[in-house]
C-alpha positions in Angstrom: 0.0 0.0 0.0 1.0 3.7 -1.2 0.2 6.6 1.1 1.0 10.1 0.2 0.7 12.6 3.3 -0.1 15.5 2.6 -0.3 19.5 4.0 -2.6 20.7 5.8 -2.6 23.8 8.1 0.7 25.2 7.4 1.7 28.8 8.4 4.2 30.8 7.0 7.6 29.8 9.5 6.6 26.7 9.6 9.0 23.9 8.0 7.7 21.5 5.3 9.7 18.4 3.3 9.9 19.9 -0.7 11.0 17.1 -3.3 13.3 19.1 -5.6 13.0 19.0 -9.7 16.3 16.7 -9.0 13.8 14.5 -7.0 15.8 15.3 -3.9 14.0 15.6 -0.8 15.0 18.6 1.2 14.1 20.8 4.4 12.5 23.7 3.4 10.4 27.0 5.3 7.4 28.8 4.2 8.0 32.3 3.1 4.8 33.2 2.1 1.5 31.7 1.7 -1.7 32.9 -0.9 -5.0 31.7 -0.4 -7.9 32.6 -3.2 -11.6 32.1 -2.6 -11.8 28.5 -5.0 -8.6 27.7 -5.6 -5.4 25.7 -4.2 -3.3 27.9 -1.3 0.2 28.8 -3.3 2.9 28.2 -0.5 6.2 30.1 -1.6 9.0 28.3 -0.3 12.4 28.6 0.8 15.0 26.0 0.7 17.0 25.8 3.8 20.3 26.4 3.1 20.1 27.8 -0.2 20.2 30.6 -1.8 16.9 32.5 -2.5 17.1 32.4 -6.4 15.6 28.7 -5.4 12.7 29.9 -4.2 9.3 28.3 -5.6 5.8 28.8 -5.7 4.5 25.4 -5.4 0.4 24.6 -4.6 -0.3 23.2 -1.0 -1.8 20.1 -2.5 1.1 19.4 -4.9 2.8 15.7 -4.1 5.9 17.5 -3.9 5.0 18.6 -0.3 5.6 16.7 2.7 4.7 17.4 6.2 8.9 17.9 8.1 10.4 15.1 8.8 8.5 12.5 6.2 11.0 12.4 4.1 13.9 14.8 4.9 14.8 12.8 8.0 15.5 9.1 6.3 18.2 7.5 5.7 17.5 6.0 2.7 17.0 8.7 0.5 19.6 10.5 -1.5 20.7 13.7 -0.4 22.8 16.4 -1.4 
C-alpha cells in the first residue's frame, strides 16, 4: 500500500519536506502563503540552506510537499 501525506494547516515559518525537480527531498520553510476564494493555497517556499534564487511557488496540494520530517529525516534517501 501507497500513502501520500499531505499538507494541511501550514503557516508561513513553519517547515515542510519539498521534493526538488532533481527528486531530492529537502528541508524547506514557508515564506509566504496565498490563499484565493476556489482555488489551491500557493505556499512560496524557501529552501533551507540555499540561496533564494531557489525559491518556488508550489500549490499546497502538490505531491511534492511533505509534512517535516517525512521524508527529509530518512536514511535512505539521496541527499545532497
Amino acid at each position: 500500500m501507497f500513502f501520500i501525506l499531505r499538507l494541511t494547516n501550514v503557516e508561513v515559518g513553519d517547515k515542510v519536506d519539498v521534493r526538488d525537480t532533481e527528486y531530492i527531498w529537502l528541508v524547506a520553510t514557508v515564506k509566504f502563503k496565498i490563499e484565493c476564494a476556489g482555488r489551491d493555497p500557493l505556499l512560496i517556499i524557501h529552501y533551507d540552506s540555499w540561496n533564494s534564487y531557489y525559491d518556488e511557488v508550489i500549490k499546497m496540494t502538490s505531491p511534492r510537499l511533505a509534512p517535516y520530517g517525512t521524508y527529509s529525516s530518512r536514511k535512505d534517501l539521496p541527499k545532497y
